[in-house]
N, C-alpha and C positions, 0 to 999 in steps of 0.2 A: 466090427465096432470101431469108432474113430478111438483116435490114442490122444486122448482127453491131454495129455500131458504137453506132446507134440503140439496139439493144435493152439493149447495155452502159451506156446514158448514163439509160437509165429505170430498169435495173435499180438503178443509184448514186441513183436519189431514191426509186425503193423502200424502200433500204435506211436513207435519212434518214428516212421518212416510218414504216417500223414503230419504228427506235429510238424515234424525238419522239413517235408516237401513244400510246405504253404507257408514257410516263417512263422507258425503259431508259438511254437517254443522247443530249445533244445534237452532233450532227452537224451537220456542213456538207459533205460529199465532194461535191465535182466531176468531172467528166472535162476532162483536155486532154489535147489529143492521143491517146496512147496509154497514159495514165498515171492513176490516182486520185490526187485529190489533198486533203488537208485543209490547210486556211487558218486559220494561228494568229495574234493579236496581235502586233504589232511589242515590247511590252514584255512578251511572256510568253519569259522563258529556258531552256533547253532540257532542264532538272531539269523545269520544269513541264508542258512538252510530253510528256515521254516520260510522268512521271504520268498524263498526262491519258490517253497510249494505254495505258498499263496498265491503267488504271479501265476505260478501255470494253470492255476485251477480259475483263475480269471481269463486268461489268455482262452482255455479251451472255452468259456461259458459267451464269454463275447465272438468266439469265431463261430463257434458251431453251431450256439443256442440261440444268441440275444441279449436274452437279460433269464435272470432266478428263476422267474417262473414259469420261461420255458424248459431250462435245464431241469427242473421239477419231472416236464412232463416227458421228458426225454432220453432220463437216465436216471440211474440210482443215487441221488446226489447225498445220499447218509455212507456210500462208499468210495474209495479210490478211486478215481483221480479226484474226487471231490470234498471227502473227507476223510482224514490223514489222523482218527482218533485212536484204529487199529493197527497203525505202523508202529516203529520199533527201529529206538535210534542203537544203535552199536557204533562201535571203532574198533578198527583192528591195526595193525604196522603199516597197511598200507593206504587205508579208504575211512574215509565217514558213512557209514552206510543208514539207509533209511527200507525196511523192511517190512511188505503187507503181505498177510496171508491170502491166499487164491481162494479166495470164496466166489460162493454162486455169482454175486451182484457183480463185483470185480469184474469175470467173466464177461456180466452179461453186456458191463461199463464198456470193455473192449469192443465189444461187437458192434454196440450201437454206435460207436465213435467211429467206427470201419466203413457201415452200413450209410452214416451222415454223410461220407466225405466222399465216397464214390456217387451217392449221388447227388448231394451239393454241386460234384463235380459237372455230373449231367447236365443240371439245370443252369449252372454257368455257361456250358457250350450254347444250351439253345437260346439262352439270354445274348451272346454271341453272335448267332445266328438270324437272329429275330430283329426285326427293323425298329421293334418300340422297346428297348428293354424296359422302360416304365412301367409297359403295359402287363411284359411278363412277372415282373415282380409285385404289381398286381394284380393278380389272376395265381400265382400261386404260392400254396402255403403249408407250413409244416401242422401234422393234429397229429392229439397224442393217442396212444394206440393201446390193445389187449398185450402185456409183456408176455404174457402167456405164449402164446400165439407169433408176436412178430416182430420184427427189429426196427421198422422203420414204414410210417404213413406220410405222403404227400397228400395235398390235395388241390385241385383244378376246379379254377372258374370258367376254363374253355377246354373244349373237348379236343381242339385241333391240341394245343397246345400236352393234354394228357396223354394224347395219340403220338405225337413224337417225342413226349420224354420215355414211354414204355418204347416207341421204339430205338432208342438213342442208346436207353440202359441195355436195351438185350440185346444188343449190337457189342458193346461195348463188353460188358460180361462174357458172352460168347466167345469173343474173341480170345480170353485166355486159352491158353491151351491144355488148364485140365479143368479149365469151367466144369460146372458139375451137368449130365446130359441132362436135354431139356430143363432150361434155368428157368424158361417162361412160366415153369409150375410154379417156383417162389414168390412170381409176381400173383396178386390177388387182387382185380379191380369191384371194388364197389360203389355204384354210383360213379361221383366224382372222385372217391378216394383211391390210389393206389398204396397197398402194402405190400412190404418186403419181408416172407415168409423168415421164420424160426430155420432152422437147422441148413443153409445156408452156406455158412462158415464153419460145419461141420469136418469140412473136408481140407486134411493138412496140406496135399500140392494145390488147390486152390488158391489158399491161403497166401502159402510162397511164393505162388506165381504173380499174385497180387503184391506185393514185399517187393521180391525181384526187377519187376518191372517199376515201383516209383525207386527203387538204389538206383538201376541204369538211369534214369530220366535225372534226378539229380546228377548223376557222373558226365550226364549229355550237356549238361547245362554247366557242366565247368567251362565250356568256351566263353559264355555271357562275361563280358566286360565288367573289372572290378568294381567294385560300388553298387553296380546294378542292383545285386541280391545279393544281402550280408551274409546271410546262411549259409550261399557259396564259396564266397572268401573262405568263409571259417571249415569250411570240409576241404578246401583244396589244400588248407594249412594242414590239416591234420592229417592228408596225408602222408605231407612228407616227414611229420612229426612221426609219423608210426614209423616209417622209415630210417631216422633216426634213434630212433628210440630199439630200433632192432639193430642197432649199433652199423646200419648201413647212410654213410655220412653224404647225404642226398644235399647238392649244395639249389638245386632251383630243378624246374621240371619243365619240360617242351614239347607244346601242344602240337600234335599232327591230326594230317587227315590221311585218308586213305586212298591209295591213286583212284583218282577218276570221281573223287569223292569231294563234297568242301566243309564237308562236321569233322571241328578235332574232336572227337572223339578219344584219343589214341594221349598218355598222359607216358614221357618217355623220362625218367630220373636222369639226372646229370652231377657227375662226384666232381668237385675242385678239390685235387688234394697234391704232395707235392710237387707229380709227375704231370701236373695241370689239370686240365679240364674233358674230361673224357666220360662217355658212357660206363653203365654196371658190366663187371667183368661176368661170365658166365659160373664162378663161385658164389658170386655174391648173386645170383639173381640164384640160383640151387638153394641160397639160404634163405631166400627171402620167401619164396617159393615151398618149400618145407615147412616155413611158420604157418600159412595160409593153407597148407595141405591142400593146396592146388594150383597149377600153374597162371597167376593170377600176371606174370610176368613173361611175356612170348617175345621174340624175332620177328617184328615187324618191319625190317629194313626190305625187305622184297615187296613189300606192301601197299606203305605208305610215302608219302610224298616226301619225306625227310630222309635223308641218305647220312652214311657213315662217315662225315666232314671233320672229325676233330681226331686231332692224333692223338691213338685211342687202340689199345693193346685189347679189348674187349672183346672183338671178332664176332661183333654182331651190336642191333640197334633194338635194346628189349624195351619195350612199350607194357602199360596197362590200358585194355582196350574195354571203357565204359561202355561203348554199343553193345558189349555182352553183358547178357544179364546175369550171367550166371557168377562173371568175374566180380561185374557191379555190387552184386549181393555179398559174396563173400567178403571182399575189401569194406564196404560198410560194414558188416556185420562185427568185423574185428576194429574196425575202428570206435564200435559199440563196446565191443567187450573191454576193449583195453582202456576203456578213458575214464576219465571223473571228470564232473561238473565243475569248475574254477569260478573265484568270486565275481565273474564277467558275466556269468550263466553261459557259458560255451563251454566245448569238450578239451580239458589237455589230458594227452596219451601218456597214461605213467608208467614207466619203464620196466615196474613188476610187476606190472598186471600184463606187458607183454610179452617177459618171459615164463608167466605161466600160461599162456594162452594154450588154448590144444588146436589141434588141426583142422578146419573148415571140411565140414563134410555136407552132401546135399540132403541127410538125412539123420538131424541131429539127434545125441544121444539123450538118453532121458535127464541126465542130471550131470550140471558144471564143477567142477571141482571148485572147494573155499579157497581165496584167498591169502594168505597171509603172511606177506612179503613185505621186506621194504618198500617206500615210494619215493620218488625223484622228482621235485617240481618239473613243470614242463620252462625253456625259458622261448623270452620271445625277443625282440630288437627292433628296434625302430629306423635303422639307417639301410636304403635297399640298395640290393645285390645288383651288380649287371653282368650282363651274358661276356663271358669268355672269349667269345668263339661270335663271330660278324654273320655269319651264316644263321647265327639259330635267334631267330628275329622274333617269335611268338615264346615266348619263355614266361614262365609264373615265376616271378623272384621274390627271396624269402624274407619280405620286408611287414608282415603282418604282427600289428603290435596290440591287437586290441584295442583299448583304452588305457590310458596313462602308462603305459608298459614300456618298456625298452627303456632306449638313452643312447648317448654318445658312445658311450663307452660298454653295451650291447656284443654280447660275442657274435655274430652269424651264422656259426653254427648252430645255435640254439635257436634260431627263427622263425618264421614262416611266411605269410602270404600277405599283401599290402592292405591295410586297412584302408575302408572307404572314406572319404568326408564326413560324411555324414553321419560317422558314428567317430567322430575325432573328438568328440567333446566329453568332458571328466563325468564317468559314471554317478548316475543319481540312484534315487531309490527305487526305481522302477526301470527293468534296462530295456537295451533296446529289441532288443529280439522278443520282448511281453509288451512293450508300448502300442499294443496295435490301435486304431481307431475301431470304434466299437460299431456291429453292424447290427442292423433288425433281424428279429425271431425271422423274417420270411422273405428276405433279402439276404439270398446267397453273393459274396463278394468274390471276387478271386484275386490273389496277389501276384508280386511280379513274377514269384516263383511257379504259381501257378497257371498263368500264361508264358511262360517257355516252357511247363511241362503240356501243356496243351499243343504248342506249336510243333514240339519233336514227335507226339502223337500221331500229328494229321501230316508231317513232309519236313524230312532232312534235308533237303535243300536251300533251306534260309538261312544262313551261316552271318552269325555274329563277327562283325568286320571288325570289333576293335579289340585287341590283344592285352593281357594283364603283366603291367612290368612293373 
């Protein structure tokens, strides 16, 4: 029997992991106990929290659905994420928290958000592929299904067109490596219609491996040039926020590839402190390592294309290497656990929730311990860092300000990663990462984020030429 509990605590970073993948909206949901939970700023008030679930419950219904009365036929829209009548605000020392209980719909809320977006995704590829995307986007369309029975109906005006979205999915599906055997049974074609079987997303390494593989693919896409995808900016910040916030004083990070290779990939921390500009000593990467209860920080100086240039008592070049997904997963995961939602709608890492954190394992226990610690604003700064050292030419510097954040007089230490243009202008009521432009029930769209997670799919060899400083 699946462990109902398990598969509801993947299904919740599933559902972090397709919002943040596509720029739909940033999330943090957790499970305790028996409850979802979202974790807000201790200074965001409760005008601005409900905002924020309004936006998301907009953002998910224009990206996934359309318009109301597809989400109608698509989801349980009387429950979470849609309706927020059964949550449950609290505060404690350290979080504003918003809590729902895991009921059936909930559940089923997950799945079909799971089930849309993998193959959303499909039908984006062969829209791709396809010489008239017009014609695909007429010719196919979403109809709504027995919930009894199944998570998800497409349907086709052209048979070629049916014929390679089933073959596209089960290609795609298969390819996980603990796909469940013979997936082609979940599929059900009738007629024109194709359904995606119930009990599906039963199975918790499935699940994970689905998870696992969109953290790496964002972590791959940390190379993409700042501004491109703001999403990105904002997880490369919170990187090194976590990093700091585990009191290891990470001044800028340095994008490598791997010999013979041209994806950075490879995210290498860099300390400025009084003995100057040098890599993490092998203490500090022991401690950082220990929090993550996994070696999430390796010796990549034999490796990769960047070598041990800065005078630097460290005796070694430790790297975090997003090509793995296993690494990938866990580094986002804790980056989940430890953060709260900030009045920007992005994640800052609060410094008690990361020294309660427990150890990353590939097989999570049933239930997270409560909270209730002091919190520490996160800070940010608006005036950026430059590299030390002449040699380390691709460096992320810690100049990320949000909106209206930092100032002159900004410490650095407290910083992160360079905000884009594009999002330089004073927060309104509606931010930027939910301003999406609104698409059709049966016009799947894809964003920027999701054509570089398509591009690392199909060949790492296209390497992002422009570096973020």
């Amino acid at each position: 029997m699946p462990n109902k509990s398990k598969i509801n605590r993947e299904l919740v970073k599933a559902f972090n992991s397709v919002l943040l993948s596509d720029n739909t909206a940033i999330t943090n949901l957790t499970i305790e106990k028996d409850h979802v939970v979202l974790s807000f700023d201790k200074n965001m008030n409760i005008d601005q929290r409900r905002e924020y679930l309004s936006n998301m419950r907009e953002s998910i219904v224009e990206k996934f659905c359309g318009d109301e009365s597809a989400a109608n036929d698509l989801f349980y829209t009387d429950s979470f994420p849609f309706n927020f009548n059964q949550g449950k605000w609290t505060t404690d020392n350290s979080r504003h928290r918003f809590s729902v209980p895991i009921e059936k719909e909930v559940v089923c809320n997950l799945k079909y958000l799971l089930a849309n977006e993998l193959i959303r995704f499909t039908i984006a590829r062969i829209i791709d592929d396809h010489p008239d995307e017009d014609y695909v986007n007429d010719n196919v369309f979403d109809v709504s299904f027995d919930r009894k029975s199944y998570l998800y109906c497409k349907g086709f005006d052209d048979q070629e067109l049916q014929d390679s979205f089933v073959k596209s999915f089960l290609l795609r599906m298969e390819s996980y490596e603990n796909s469940p055997k013979r997936f082609k049974d979940f599929l059900e074609e009738k007629g024109n219609y194709v359904y995606l079987k119930k009990g599906v997303f039963d199975d918790l390494k499935f699940i994970k491996d689905i998870v696992r593989h969109e953290a790496h693919l964002t972590g791959r896409c940390f190379d993409t040039p700042q501004g491109e995808i703001g999403v990105n900016d904002m997880m490369k910040f919170t990187v090194v926020d976590l990093f700091r916030k585990a009191n290891i004083q990470v001044d800028f990070m340095v994008r490598n590839s791997y010999l013979g290779g041209d994806e950075d990939s490879v995210l290498t921390p860099i300390v400025n402190d009084s003995n100057g500009t040098r890599y993490l000593t092998r203490e500090e990467v022991n401690h950082v390592n220990n929090m993550f209860g996994m070696d999430v920080l390796n010796n990549v100086e034999a490796y990769t294309s960047q070598k041990s240039l800065l005078n630097s008592d460290s005796k070694g070049l430790y790297g975090i290497d997003f090509a793995n997904p296993d690494i990938a997963y866990c580094v986002m995961d804790k980056i989940i656990e430890s953060s709260v939602i900030n009045e920007d709608y992005k994640l800052s890492i609060d410094p008690a929730r990361v020294r309660a954190m427990k150890p990353q394992t590939l097989d999570p226990s049933e239930e997270e311990a409560e909270i209730d610690v002091p919190s520490v604003d996160s800070g940010f700064d608006d005036s950026p860092k430059k590299s030390h050292a002449g040699n380390l030419s691709k460096f992320l510097s810690p100049n990320y300000c949000g909106e209206d954040k930092g100032g002159d007089g900004a410490s650095g230490k407290d910083s992160g990663f360079g905000a884009s243009s594009a999002r330089s202008s004073a927060r309104s009521s509606t931010r930027s990462f939910f301003n999406k432009p609104k698409t059709t029930f049966d016009q799947p769209s894809v964003s920027q984020s999701d054509q570089c997670s398509a591009k690392k799919r199909t060949s790492i060899s296209k390497k992002s030429s422009c570096c973020i400083s």
